[in-house]
C-alpha positions in Angstrom: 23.6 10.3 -32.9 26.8 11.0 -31.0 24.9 10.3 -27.8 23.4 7.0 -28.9 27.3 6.0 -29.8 28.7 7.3 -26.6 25.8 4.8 -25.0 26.6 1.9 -26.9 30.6 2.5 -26.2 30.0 3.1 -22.4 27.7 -0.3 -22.1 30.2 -2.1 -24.0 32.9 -0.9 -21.6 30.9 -1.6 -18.8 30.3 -5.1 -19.9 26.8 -5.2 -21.0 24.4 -3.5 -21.2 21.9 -4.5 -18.5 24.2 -2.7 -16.1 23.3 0.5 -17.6 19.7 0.1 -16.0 18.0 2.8 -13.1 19.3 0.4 -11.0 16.2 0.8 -9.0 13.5 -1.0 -7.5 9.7 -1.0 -8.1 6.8 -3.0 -6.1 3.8 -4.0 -8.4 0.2 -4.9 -6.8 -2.2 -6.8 -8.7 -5.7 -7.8 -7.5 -5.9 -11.6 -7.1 -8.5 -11.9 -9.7 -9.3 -9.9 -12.2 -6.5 -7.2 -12.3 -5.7 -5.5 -15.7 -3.6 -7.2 -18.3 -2.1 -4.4 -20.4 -1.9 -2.0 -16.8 0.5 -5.0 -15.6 2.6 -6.3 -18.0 3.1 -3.5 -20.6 4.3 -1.2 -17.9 6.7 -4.4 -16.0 8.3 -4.7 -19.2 9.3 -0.9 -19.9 10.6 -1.5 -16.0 12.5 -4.1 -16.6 13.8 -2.8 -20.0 15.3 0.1 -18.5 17.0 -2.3 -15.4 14.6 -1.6 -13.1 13.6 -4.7 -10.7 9.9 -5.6 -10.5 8.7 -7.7 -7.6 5.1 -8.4 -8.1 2.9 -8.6 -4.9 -0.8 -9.7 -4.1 -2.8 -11.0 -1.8 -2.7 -14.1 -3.0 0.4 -16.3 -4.1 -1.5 -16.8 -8.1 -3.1 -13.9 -9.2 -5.3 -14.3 -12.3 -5.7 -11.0 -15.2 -8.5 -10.1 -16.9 -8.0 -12.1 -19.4 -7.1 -15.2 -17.7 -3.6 -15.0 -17.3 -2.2 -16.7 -14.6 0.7 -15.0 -12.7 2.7 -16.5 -9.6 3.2 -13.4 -7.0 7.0 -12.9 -5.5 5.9 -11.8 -2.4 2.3 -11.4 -0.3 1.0 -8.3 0.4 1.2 -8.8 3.9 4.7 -9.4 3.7 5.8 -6.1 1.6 7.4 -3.4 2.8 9.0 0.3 1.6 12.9 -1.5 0.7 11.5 0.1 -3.3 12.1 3.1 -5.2 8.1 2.7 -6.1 4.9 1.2 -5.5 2.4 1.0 -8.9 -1.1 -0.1 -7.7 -2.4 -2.3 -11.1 -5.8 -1.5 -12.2 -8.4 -3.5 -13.3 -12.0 -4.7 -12.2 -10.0 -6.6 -9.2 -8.4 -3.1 -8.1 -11.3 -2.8 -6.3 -10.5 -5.7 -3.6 -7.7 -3.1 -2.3 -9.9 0.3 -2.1 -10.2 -0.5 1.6 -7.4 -3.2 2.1 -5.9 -1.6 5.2 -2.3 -3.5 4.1 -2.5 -2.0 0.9 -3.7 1.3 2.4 -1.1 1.6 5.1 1.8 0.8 2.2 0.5 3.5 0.0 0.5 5.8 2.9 4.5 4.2 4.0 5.7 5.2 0.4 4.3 8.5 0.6 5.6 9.2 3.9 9.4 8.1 3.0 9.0 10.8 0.0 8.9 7.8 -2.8 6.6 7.2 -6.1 3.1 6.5 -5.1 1.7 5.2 -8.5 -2.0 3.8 -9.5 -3.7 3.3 -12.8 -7.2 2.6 -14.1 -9.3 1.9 -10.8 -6.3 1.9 -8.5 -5.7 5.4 -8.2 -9.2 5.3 -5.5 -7.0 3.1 -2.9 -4.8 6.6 -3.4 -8.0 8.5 -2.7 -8.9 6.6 0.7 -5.7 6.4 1.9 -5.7 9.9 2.1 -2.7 11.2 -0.4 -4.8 12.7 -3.4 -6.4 15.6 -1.5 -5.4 18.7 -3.3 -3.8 16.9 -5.5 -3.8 16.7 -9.3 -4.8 13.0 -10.4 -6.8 11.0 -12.8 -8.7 7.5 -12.8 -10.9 5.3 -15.2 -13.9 7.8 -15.7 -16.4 5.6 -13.9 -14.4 6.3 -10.6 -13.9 10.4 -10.9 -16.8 10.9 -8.8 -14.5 8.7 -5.8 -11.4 10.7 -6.4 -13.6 14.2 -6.1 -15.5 13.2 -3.2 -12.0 12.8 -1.3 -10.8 16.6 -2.0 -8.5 15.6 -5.3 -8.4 17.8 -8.6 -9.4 15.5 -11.0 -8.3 16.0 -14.4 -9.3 13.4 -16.5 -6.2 13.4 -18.3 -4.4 9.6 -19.5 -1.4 10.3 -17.1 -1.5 12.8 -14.1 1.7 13.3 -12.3 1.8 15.9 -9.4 5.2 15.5 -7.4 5.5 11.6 -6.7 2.5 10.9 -7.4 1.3 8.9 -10.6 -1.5 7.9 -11.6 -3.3 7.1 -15.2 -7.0 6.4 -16.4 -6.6 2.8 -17.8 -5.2 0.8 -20.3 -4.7 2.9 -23.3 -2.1 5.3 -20.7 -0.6 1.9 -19.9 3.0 2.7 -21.7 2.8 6.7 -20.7 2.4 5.8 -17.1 5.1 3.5 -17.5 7.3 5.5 -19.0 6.5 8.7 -16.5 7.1 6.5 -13.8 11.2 5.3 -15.5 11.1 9.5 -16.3 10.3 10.4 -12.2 12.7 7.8 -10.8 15.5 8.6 -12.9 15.8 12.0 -11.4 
């Protein structure tokens, strides 16, 4: 209780408390048809309710969930770099438009490289797989896919939320708000 009231008097002393946020950046890429509604805007909204910045990319500049939500993209795949604290690959039937995308690939592989979160739920975690950065590694996906992740050298463990160093990744919908929240855990060390 005395840390919730320290909190509170800190935020108020700090003006607000949106300035108490992670202060950090995350990229989100959605399929442009098809991507997963829960696996997008359940874990954008812990994001942003902890200050961190979403910017949503796809391939497309509307991308359209599951269940027929339409979303207008901030930026095109093509144009997104590594200038974010994390990439989280959105699941979904339309995940699999990216398993061989070499943009979405190569940004995978850029994040890993400069030793930031690599996340993926649901179907995503395979464009992980192929890009090269689950081999002996610990990770999960949507069950259908496990077969994909084993067959490029990862330790599947079929758990709802898999984190192994900076990699994330979760097996679908129901892990939505645990990936979320592993991802806000991992980038506020």
């Amino acid at each position: 209780m005395k840390r919730i009231i320290l909190l509170i008097l800190i935020c108020l002393m700090l003006g607000g408390c949106a300035k108490m946020g992670l202060n950090k950046k995350v990229l989100m890429v959605i399929a442009p048809k098809n991507f997963k509604d829960e696996e997008y805007f359940i874990p954008k909204e812990i994001f942003e309710d902890n200050g961190i910045q979403v910017t949503t990319t796809s391939s497309n500049e509307r991308a359209t969930s599951v269940y027929g939500k339409d979303v207008k993209v901030d930026l095109l795949l093509n144009d997104a770099d590594t200038n974010y604290d994390a990439v989280v690959f959105i699941g979904g039937p339309g995940a699999t438009v990216y398993y061989n995308d070499t943009k979405a690939i190569n940004l995978a592989k850029s994040f890993y490289r400069e030793a930031k979160v690599v996340s993926a739920i649901c179907l995503a975690p395979v464009i992980l797989a192929n890009a090269g950065l689950l081999t002996g590694r610990e990770a999960t996906v949507f069950t259908s896919e496990a077969s994909k992740l084993t067959a490029r050298k990862a330790i599947y463990t079929g758990n709802k939320v898999t984190a192994d160093g900076l990699i994330i990744t979760a097996n679908g919908p129901s892990a939505a708000k645990e990936f979320a929240n592993k991802i806000v855990e991992v980038l506020s060390k």
